[in-house]
C-alpha positions in Angstrom: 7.8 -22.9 -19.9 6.5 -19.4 -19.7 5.8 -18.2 -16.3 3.1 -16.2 -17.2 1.0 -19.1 -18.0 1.7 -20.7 -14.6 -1.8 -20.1 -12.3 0.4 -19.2 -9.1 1.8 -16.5 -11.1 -1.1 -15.4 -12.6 -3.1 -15.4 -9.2 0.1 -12.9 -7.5 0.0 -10.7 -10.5 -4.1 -10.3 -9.9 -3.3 -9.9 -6.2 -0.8 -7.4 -6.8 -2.4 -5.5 -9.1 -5.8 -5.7 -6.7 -3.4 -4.1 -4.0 -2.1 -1.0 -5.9 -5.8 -0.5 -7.0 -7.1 -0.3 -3.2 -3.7 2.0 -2.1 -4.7 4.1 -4.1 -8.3 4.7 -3.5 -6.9 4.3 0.2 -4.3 7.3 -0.5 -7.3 9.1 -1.6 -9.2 8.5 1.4 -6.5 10.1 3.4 -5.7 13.2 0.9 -9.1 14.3 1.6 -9.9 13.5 5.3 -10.5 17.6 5.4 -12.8 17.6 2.5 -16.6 18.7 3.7 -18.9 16.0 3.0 -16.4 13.8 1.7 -17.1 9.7 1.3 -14.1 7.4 2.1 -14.5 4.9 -0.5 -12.5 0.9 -1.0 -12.4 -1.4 -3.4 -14.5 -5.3 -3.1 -11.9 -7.7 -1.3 -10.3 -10.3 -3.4 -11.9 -12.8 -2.3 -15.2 -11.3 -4.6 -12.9 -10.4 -7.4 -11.0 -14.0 -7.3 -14.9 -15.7 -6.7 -15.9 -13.6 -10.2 -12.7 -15.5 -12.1 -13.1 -18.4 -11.0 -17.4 -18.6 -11.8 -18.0 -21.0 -14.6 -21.0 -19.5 -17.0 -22.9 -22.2 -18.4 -23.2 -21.4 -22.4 -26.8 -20.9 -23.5 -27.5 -23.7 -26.7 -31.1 -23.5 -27.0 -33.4 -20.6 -26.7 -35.5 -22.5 -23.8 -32.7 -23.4 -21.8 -32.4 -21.6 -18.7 -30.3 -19.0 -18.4 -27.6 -17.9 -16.1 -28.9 -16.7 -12.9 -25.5 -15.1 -11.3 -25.1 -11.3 -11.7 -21.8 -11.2 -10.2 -20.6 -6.9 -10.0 -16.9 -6.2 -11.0 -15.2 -5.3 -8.5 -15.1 -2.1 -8.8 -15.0 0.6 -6.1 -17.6 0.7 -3.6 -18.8 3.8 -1.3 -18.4 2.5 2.4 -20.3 3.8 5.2 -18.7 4.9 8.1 -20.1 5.6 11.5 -19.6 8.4 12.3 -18.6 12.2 10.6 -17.0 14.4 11.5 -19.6 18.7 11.7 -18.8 19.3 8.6 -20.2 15.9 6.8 -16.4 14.1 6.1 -16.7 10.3 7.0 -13.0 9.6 6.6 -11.4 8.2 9.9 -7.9 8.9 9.5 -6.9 6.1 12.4 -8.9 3.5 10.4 -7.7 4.6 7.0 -3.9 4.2 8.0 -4.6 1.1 9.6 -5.5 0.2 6.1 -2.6 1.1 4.6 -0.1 -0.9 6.7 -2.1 -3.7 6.2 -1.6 -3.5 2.4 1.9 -3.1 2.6 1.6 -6.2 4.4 0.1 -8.1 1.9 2.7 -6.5 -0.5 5.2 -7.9 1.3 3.2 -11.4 1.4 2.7 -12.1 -1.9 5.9 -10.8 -3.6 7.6 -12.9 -0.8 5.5 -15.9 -2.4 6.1 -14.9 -5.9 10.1 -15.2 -5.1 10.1 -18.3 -3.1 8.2 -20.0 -6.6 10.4 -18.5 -8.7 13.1 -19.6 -6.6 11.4 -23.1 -6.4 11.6 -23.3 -10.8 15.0 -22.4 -10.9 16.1 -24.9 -8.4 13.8 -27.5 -10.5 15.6 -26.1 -13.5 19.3 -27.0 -11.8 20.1 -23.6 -11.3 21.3 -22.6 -7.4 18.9 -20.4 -5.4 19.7 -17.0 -5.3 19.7 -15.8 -1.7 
């Protein structure tokens, strides 16, 4: 059984690899909170980016058939709006911009926590002992 073919698996990597995307345009935010007329940017959530996986495309057989109608974006980076700037045009809150942050460590934490406890879950179903 390859692990890589399991969909929990799959869906953590996705996750993980979402979060590294959006600390890093995060750490960019931060390194230039001093930068004149700057635009913090983010990535979509995963929730968009999951949504755009899971979307079935119907296949197009005839040349009258109706075609797809969703035009689902990547999800790419977006420019986010803030409220308020500071004199010299910079939109980066550095309070909200941290707050970020944590919260991607958190989900970090989350889903390599959940990728563990599976991987723990296969080996006990496989007869081997858990590893604390």
């Amino acid at each position: 059984m390859n692990p890589i073919q399991i969909g929990v698996f799959d869906l953590a990597e996705r996750r993980l690899a979402w979060a590294n995307k959006r600390q890093a345009v995060l750490a960019q935010n931060i390194a230039n909170a001093n930068t004149p007329h700057y635009q913090p940017r983010d990535v979509k959530p995963f929730a968009a980016a999951l949504h755009r996986l899971t979307a079935v495309e119907p296949t197009l057989t005839q040349p009258n058939h109706i075609g797809s109608s969703s035009s689902a974006a990547p999800p790419g980076e977006i420019v986010r709006r803030s409220h308020a700037r500071s004199p010299d045009g910079n939109a980066v809150a550095l309070d909200e911009q941290l707050v970020q942050v944590a919260n991607m460590a958190t989900t970090h934490t989350l889903v390599t926590s959940i990728y563990k406890k599976y991987l723990g879950m296969f080996g006990i179903a496989l007869g081997r002992s858990p590893s604390g």
